[in-house]
C-alpha positions as a LaTeX table, in Angstrom:
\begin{tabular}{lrrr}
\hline
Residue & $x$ (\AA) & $y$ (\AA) & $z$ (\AA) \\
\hline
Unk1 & 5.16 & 19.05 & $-18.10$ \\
Unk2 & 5.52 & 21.90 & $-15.78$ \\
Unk3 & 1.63 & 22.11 & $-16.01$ \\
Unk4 & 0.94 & 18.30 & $-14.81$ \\
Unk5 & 4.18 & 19.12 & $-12.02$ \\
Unk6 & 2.28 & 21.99 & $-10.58$ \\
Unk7 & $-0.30$ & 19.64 & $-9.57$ \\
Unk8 & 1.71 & 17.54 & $-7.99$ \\
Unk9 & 1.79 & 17.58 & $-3.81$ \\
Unk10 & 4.86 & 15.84 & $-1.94$ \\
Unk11 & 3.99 & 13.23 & $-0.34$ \\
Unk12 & 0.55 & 13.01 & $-1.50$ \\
Unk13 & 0.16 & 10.00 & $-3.40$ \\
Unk14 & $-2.18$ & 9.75 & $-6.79$ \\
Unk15 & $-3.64$ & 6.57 & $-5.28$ \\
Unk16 & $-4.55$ & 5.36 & $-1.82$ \\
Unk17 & $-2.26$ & 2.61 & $-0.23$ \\
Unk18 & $-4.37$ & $-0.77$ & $-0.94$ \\
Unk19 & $-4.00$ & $-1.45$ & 3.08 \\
Unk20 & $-6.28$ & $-4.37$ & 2.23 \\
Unk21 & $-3.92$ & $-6.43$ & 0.27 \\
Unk22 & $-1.02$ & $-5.94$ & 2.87 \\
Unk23 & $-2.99$ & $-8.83$ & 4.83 \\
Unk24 & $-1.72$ & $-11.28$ & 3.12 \\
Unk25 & 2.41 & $-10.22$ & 2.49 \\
Unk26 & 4.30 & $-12.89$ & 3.73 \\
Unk27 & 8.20 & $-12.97$ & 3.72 \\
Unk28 & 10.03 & $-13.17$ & 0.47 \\
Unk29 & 12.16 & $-15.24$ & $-0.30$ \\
Unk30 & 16.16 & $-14.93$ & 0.28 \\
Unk31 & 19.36 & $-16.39$ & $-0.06$ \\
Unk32 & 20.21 & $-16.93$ & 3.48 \\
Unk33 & 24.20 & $-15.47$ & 2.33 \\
Unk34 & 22.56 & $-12.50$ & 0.81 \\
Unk35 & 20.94 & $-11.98$ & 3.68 \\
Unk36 & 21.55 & $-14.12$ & 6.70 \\
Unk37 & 18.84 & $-12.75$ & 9.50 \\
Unk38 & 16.04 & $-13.18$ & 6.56 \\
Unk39 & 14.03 & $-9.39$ & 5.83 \\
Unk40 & 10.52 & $-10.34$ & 7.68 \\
Unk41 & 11.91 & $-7.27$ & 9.74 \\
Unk42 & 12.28 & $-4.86$ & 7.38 \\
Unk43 & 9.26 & $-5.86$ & 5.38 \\
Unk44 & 7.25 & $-5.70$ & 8.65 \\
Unk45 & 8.76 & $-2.23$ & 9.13 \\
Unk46 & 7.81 & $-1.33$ & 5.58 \\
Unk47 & 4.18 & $-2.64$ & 6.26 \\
Unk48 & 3.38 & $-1.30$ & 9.55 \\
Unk49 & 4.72 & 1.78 & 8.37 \\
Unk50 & 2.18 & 2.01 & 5.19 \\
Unk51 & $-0.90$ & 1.30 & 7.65 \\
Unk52 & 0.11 & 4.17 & 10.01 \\
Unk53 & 0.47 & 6.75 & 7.62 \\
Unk54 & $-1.54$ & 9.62 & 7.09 \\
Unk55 & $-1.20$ & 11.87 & 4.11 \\
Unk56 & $-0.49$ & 15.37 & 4.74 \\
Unk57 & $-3.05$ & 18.18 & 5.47 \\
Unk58 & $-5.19$ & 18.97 & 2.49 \\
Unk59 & $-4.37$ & 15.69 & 0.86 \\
Unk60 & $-6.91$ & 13.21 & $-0.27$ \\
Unk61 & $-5.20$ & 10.58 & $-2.88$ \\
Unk62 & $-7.16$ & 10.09 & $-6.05$ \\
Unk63 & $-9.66$ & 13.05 & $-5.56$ \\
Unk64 & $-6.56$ & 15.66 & $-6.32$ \\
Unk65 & $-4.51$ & 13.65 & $-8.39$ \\
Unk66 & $-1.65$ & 13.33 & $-6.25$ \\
\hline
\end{tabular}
C-alpha cells in the first residue's frame, strides 16, 4: 500500500474531468423544504469550477496515474 501511495500526487487526479458530459447537467431535483432556493447555484458553482481547473505543475491525469 505504501508502494501504490507513493505514487500518488495531491490533487492530481487518475483520470481527466469528462468536461464533455458536464454539457448536459441540469438541476437535480429537490424538495423545495430541504432546500427552498433550489441548488442550480451550487451545482453551477461545482461545474464552472471543474471546467476552470488546471491540475498542478507536473501533472497530467491518466499518463502518471494520479
Amino acid at each position: 500500500m505504501s508502494e501504490a501511495e507513493a505514487t500518488l500526487q495531491e490533487g492530481c487526479p487518475a483520470l481527466p474531468v469528462p468536461v464533455r458530459e458536464l454539457d448536459f447537467t441540469r438541476e437535480p431535483g429537490v424538495n423545495r423544504i430541504d432546500a427552498p432556493e433550489g441548488v442550480s447555484q451550487a451545482q453551477d458553482a461545482r461545474v464552472d469550477a471543474l471546467l476552470t481547473w488546471k491540475p498542478p505543475a507536473g501533472c497530467t491525469p491518466a499518463k502518471d496515474g494520479g
